[in-house]
C-alpha positions as CSV (number, residue, x, y, z in Angstrom):
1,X,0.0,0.0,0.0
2,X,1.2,3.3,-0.5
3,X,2.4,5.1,1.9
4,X,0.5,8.5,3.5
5,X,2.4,10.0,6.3
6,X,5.1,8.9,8.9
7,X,6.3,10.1,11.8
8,X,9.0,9.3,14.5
9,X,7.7,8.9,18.3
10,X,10.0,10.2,21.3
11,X,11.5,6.8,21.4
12,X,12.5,6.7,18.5
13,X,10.5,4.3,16.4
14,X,9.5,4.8,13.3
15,X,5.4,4.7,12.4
16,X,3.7,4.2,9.1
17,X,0.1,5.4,7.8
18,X,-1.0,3.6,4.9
19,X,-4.3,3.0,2.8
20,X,-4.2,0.0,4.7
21,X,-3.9,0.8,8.0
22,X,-0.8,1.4,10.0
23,X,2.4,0.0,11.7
24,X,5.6,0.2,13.5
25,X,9.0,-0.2,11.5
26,X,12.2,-1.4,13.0
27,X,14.8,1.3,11.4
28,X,17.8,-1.5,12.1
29,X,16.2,-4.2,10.5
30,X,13.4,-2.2,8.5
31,X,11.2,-5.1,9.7
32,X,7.6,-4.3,10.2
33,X,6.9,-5.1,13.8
34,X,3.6,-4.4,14.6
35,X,0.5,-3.6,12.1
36,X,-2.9,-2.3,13.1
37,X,-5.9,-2.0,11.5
38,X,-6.2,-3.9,8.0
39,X,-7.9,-6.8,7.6
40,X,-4.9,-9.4,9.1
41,X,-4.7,-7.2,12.8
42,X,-6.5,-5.2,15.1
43,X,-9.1,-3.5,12.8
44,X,-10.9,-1.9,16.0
45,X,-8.3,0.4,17.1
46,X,-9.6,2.8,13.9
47,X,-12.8,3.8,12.4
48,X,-11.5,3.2,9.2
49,X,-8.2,0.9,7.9
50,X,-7.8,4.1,5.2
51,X,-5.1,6.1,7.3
52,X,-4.2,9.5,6.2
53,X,-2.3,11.4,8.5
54,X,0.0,10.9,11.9
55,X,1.6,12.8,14.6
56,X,2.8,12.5,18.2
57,X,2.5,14.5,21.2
58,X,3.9,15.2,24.3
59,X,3.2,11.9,26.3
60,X,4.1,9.9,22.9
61,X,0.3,9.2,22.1
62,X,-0.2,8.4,18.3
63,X,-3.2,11.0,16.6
64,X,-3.9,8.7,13.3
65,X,-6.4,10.6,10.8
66,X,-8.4,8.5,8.7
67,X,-10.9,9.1,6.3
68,X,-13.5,8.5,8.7
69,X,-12.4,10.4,11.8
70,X,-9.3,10.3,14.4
71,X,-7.8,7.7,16.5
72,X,-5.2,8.5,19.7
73,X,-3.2,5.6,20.0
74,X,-1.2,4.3,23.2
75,X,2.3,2.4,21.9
76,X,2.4,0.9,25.3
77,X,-0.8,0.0,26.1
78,X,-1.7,-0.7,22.5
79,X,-4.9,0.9,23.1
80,X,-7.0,3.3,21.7
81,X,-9.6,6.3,21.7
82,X,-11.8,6.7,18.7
83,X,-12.9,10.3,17.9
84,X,-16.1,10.8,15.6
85,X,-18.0,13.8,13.9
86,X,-20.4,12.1,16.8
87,X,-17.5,13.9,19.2
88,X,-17.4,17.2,17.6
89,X,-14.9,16.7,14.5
90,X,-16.4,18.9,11.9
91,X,-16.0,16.4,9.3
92,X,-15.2,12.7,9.8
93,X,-12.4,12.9,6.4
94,X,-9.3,14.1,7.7
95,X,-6.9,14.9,5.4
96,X,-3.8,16.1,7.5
97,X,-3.5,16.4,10.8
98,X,-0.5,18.4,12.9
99,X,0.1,18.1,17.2
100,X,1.1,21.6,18.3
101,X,3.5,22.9,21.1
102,X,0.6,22.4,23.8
103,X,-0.4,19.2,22.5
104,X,-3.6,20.3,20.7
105,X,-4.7,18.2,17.4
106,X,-4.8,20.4,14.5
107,X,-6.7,19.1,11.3
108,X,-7.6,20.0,8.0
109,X,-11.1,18.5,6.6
110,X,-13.3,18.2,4.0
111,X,-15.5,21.1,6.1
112,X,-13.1,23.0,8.0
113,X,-10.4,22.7,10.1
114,X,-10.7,21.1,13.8
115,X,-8.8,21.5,16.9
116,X,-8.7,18.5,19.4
117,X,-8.2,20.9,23.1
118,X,-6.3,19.3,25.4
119,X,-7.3,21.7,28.1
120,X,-10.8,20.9,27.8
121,X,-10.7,17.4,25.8
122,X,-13.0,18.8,23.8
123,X,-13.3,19.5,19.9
124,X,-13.2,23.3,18.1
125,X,-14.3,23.7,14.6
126,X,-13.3,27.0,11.9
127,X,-15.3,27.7,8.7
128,X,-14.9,30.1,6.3
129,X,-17.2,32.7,8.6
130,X,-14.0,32.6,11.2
131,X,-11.2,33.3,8.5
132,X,-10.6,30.4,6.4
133,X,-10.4,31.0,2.8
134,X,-13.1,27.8,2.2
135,X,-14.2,25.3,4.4
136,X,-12.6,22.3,2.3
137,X,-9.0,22.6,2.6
138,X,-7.8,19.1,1.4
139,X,-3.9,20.9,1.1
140,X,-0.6,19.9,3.5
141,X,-0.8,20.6,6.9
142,X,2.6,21.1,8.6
143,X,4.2,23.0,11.3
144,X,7.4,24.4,11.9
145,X,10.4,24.7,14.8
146,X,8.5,27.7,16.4
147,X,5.0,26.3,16.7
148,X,3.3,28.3,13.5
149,X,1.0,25.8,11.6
150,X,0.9,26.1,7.6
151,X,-1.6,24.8,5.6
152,X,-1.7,24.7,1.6
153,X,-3.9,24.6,-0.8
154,X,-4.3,25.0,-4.3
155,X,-3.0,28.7,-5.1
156,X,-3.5,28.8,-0.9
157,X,-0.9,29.1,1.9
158,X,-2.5,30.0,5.4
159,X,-1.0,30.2,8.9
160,X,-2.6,29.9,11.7
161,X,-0.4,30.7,15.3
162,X,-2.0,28.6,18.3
163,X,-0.5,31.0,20.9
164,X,-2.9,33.9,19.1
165,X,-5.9,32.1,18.9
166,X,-7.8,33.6,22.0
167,X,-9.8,29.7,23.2
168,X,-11.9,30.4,25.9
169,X,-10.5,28.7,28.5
170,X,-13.5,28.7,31.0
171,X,-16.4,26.9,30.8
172,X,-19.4,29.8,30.9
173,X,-22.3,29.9,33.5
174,X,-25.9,28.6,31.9
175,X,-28.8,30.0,33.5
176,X,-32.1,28.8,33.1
177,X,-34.0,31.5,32.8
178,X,-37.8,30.5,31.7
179,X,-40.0,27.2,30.7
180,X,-43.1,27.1,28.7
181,X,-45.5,24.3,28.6
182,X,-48.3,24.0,25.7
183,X,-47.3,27.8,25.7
184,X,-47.9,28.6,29.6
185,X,-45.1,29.9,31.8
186,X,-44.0,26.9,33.8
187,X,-42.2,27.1,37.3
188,X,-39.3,25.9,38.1
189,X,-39.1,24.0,41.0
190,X,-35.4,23.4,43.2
191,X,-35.1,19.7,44.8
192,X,-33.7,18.7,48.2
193,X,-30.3,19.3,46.6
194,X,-30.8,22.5,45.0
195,X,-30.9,21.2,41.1
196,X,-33.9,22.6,39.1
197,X,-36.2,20.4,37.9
198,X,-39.4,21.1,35.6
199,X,-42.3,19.1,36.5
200,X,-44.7,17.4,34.0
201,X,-46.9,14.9,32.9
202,X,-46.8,12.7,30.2
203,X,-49.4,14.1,27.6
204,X,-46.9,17.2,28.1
205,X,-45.0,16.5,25.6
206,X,-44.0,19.8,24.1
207,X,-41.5,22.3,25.9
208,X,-39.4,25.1,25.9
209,X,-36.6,25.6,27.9
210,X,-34.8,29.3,27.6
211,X,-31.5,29.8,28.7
212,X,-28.4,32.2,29.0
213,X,-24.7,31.3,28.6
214,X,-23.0,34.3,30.7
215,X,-19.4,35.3,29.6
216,X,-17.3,37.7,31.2
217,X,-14.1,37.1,29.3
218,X,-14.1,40.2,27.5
219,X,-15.3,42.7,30.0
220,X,-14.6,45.7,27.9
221,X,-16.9,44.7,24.9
C-alpha cells in the first residue's frame, strides 16, 4: 500500500500510515513489527483501515487521521480512543492532521479545520465565517520549529499561530431563565439538593426551555 504519512515517536520508532492501515518499522532491521488496522490485525483500534495522516504528542500518544475520523493511540498500552463527527470533529475525512506545542490536534477536513483541546478534551471547529479561505481545505498541513501551523492549498498558503488564537479557556455559566408548557409559563421547581427540575406529565410532551450562557471574558466589549 502506498504510503501517507510517517512520523518518528520520542522513542525513537518509526510509524507508518497507509491506505491500509498502520504500523511500527524497525529502522535496524526495516522489519515491520507491529500492524494495526487492515484486515490481518486489530481492525478496532480505527474507524476506518484508510489512514491519512499521523503525529505524536507530548506523552508519545499516536493521533492517526483516517478518512472516517481520528484515532489516539497508546504504543504501550496498545490501546486506543476513537474520535467521531459524533464527538465534535467537523467532518469525519481528515486529510492532514498536525500536534502543536501544547499538544492540541490540528486538522484539515473536507469542512473546515478542527482542533482536538487538550485543556478541555473537547473539539473546536473553523469555517470560512472565522477566517478560512473555504471550508474544504484538502492541502498539506505542517508546522514548523516555532510552533506556527501552515496549511496549503491549491493557489492557498495559510498560517494559523496557536498562541494567538484567543480559546476560551473557561467553561461559561448557563442560567435557566424560563420554561413554557403548551405555551404557559411553567415554574421551576429546586429539589432537596438545589438542582432545578421542571415538573410534567406525560401528555406534556411539548416544551421550551430558555436559557443564558454568561461570559465575562471580555469585560470591555
Amino acid at each position: 500500500n502506498d504510503v501517507n504519512d510517517m512520523v518518528y515517536d520520542h522513542k525513537g520508532a518509526l510509524w507508518i500510515v497507509t491506505g491500509d492501515g498502520f504500523c511500527k518499522l524497525d529502522t535496524a532491521t526495516l522489519v515491520v513489527t507491529e500492524t494495526y488496522g487492515n484486515s490481518k490485525s486489530r481492525k478496532d483500534v480505527l474507524l476506518s483501515e484508510y489512514c491519512r495522516a499521523i503525529d505524536v504528542d507530548g506523552d508519545n500518544k499516536l493521533w492517526i487521521g483516517t478518512q472516517k475520523g481520528l484515532t489516539r493511540f497508546d504504543p504501550v498500552s496498545k490501546t486506543a480512543i476513537k474520535y467521531s463527527t459524533a464527538d465534535g470533529i467537523s467532518n469525519s475525512g481528515i486529510i492532514h492532521l498536525v500536534v502543536d506545542k501544547n499538544d492540541n490536534v490540528w486538522m484539515n477536513t473536507q469542512n473546515g479545520v478542527s482542533v482536538y483541546r487538550k485543556d478541555i478534551k473537547a473539539f473546536q471547529n473553523f469555517f470560512k465565517e472565522d477566517g478560512l479561505p473555504q471550508n474544504s481545505l484538502e492541502g498539506k498541513f505542517d508546522k514548523d520549529e516555532e510552533g506556527v501551523i501552515y496549511l496549503t492549498d491549491a493557489g492557498i498558503v495559510m498560517t494559523i499561530d496557536p498562541d494567538k488564537i484567543p480559546f476560551n479557556k473557561s467553561k461559561p455559566v448557563v442560567l435557566i431563565t424560563d420554561a413554557m408548557i403548551k405555551d404557559q409559563h411553567s415554574p421551576i421547581e429546586l429539589n432537596s439538593k438545589g438542582e432545578k427540575y421542571l415538573a410534567t406529565n406525560y401528555a406534556s410532551n411539548s416544551f421550551v426551555v430558555n436559557f443564558a450562557v454568561l461570559n465575562y471574558n471580555s469585560p470591555k466589549l
